[in-house]
Residue, then its C-alpha position, 0 to 999 in steps of 0.5 A: x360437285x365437290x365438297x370440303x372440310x376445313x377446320x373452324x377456329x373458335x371465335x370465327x362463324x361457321x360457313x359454306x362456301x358454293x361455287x357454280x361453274x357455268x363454263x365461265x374462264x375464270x371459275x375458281x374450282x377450288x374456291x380459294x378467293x372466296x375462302x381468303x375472302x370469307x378468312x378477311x370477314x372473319x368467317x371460317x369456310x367449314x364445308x365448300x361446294x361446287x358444281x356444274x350448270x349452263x344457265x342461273x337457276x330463276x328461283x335457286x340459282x343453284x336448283x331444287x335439287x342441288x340446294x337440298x344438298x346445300x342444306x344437308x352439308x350445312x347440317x352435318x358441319x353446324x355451318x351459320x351461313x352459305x355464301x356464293x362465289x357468284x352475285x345473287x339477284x334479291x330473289x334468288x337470295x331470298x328464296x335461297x334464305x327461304x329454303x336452306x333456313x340460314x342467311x345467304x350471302x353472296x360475293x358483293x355482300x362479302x366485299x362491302x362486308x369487309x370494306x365496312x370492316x377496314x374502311x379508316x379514312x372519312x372518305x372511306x367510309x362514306x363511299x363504303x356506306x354508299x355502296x351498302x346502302x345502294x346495295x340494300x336498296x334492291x333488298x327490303x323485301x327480304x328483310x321484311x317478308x316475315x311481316x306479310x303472314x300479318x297482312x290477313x284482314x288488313x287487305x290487299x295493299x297497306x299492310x304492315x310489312x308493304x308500309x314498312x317496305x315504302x317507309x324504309x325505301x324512303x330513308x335509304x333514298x334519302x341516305x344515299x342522297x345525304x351520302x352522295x353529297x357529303x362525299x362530293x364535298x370531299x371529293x372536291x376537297x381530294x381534288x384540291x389537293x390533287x390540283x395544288x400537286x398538279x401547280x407545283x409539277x409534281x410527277x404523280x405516281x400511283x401504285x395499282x394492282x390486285x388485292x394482296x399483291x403487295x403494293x402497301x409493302x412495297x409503297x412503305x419500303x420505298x417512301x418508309x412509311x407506316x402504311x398499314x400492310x398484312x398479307x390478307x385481301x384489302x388490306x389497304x382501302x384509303x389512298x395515302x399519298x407520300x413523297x418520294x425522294x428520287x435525287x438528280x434530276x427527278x427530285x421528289x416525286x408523288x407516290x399514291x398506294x390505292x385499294x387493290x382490285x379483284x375479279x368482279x368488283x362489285x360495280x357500285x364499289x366501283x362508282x363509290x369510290x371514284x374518289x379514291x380511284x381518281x388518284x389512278x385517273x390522275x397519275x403520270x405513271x402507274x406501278x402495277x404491282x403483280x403478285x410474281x408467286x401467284x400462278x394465276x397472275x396472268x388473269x389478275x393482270x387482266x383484271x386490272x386492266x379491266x378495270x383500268x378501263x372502267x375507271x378511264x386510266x387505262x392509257x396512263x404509261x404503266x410499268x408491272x412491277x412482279x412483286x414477292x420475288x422471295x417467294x419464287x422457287x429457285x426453278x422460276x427465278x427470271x433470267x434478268x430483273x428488267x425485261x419487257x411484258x406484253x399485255x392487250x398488244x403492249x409492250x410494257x416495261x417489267x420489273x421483278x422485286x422483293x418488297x419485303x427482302x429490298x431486292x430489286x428496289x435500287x433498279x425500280x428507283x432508277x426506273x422511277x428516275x427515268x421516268x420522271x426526268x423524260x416525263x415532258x418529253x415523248x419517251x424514245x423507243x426502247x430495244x427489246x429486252x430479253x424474255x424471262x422465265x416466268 
């Protein structure tokens, strides 16, 4: 067990983080993914905690004992609410509601949170909206079980909170149907779009990568745009699609900028946005963009990959783009800027740039430009690279 203290700034909820570790590879001991997220939602993590277990306790997931410990930190910093690194089943919330006298959140919740915050585009909003409301679908009972003391002389069934259950249940099924079908319809209008590039030979490229990686910055140096770019998680949650001007032979290409994934992206943000999604699905070639700075990048590559896989674009050509090269410490400069990288048995073209200084970006264009000129053609063998340092 570990327990930390943060500052709270005035406007922001106080709140405690909790981590359990049940010998799992990638456990955040620190907690510093949930703390950015929890930043990105507007909330302030005053008190952290994490600890040891083999299996989810049934009723706590934490267990009586650790709970009780979870209550007295949160007593002792005035936190609001405790949030979990781990997803909670609707019991485990509830109970842990139950017995620690505050709203208990947990690491969906806080995703569709700051989804619903950032979403601009109509598309966004309606698979943000599809996620929450399949999301609240497994929770009623939650919201209504302060009405089961009144059922008393009612009877066993039809009481008060029972009928509001049944009632709510309906409008969010039939919510989630009205949500579905108005996002088809724009689907289907995304997927013209995508068809009239297609016609026109358009060499589609898309930028992937983990979330704050650095993929807006990089699409606006390489297109000027003004996409909206902050160094936080989920800046960006809306595909833009600009053009690219190459010169030569590749012309113009199509340059995507898509939200950023992250470890255990809750499945139904997954399925809700497909559509935005769909623009990795449909690229000739993916720029995944890694956050060069970050030392646990090997693992956030992993989980791009995973769920590159989910989504079916996982044998899309891909070239790592190591992004923040400013960042990097005079020790861990790479040796050279173009090298090759092997992840899940492939040797994939790597190079490092600075999004933000333009170092680089003369060579990531003329890669582009490779790529795009030999785009019909089967791309020959390429020699072997010298290694990097990082």
């Amino acid at each position: 067990m570990r327990s930390d203290d943060t500052t709270a700034s005035a406007d922001a909820t106080p709140v405690v983080l909790v981590g359990v570790d049940f010998g799992l590879p990638h456990f955040d001991g620190e907690l510093e993914e949930l703390g950015l997220l929890a930043q990105t939602a507007g909330l302030s993590a005053v008190a952290r905690l994490t600890c040891k277990r083999k299996v989810p306790d049934a009723a706590l997931f934490v267990g009586s004992g650790k709970a009780d410990e979870i209550r007295l930190l949160a007593d002792m910093h005035g936190a609001q609410e405790v949030w979990f690194d781990q997803a909670l089943s609707p019991a485990q919330q509830r109970n842990l509601e139950r017995h620690l006298g505050l709203p208990v959140g947990d690491r969906t919740l806080l995703i569709l949170e700051i989804f619903a915050q950032r979403a601009r585009s109509h598309e966004g909003k309606l698979q943000v909206e599809l996620a929450r409301l399949q999301y609240l679908s497994t929770r009623l009972v939650r919201r209504w079980s302060h009405l089961e003391r009144q059922r008393g002389g009612i009877g066993a069934r039809g009481g008060p909170g029972e009928r509001q259950i049944e009632l709510d249940s309906r409008m969010i099924r039939e919510a989630i149907k009205r949500t579905r079908e108005r996002l088809a319809k724009v689907q289907r209008q995304r997927g013209t779009q995508r068809r009239q590039r297609q016609r026109r030979g358009t060499f589609n490229v898309s930028l992937v990568g983990y979330t704050n990686a650095g993929k807006s910055t990089l699409f606006n140096a390489l297109v000027k745009a003004q996409a909206y770019a902050a160094d936080q998680l989920f800046a960006t949650l809306d595909t833009t699609t600009r053009q690219l001007y190459l010169g030569g032979e590749a012309g113009v290409v199509s340059l995507s900028d898509t939200v950023g994934f992250i470890r255990e992206l809750p499945h139904g943000l997954v399925d809700a946005f497909q559509a935005t999604l769909q623009e990795a699905i449909d690229a000739d070639l993916l720029l995944h963009v890694v956050d060069a700075s970050n030392p646990g990048f090997p693992e956030q590559i992993a989980q791009v990959q995973q769920v590159l896989g989910e989504i079916g674009a996982l044998d899309i050509p891909q070239m790592l783009v190591f992004n923040k090269l400013d960042a990097l410490a005079p020790e861990a400069l790479p040796a050279r800027l173009h090298d090759r990288y092997e992840v899940d048995g492939r040797q994939l073209e790597r190079i490092f740039v600075s999004a933000r200084s333009g170092q680089g970006l003369g060579e990531l264009r003329a890669l582009l430009a490779q790529a795009a000129t030999r785009a019909d053609e089967s791309p020959p063998a390429q020699p072997e690279l010298p290694g990097a340092q990082l």
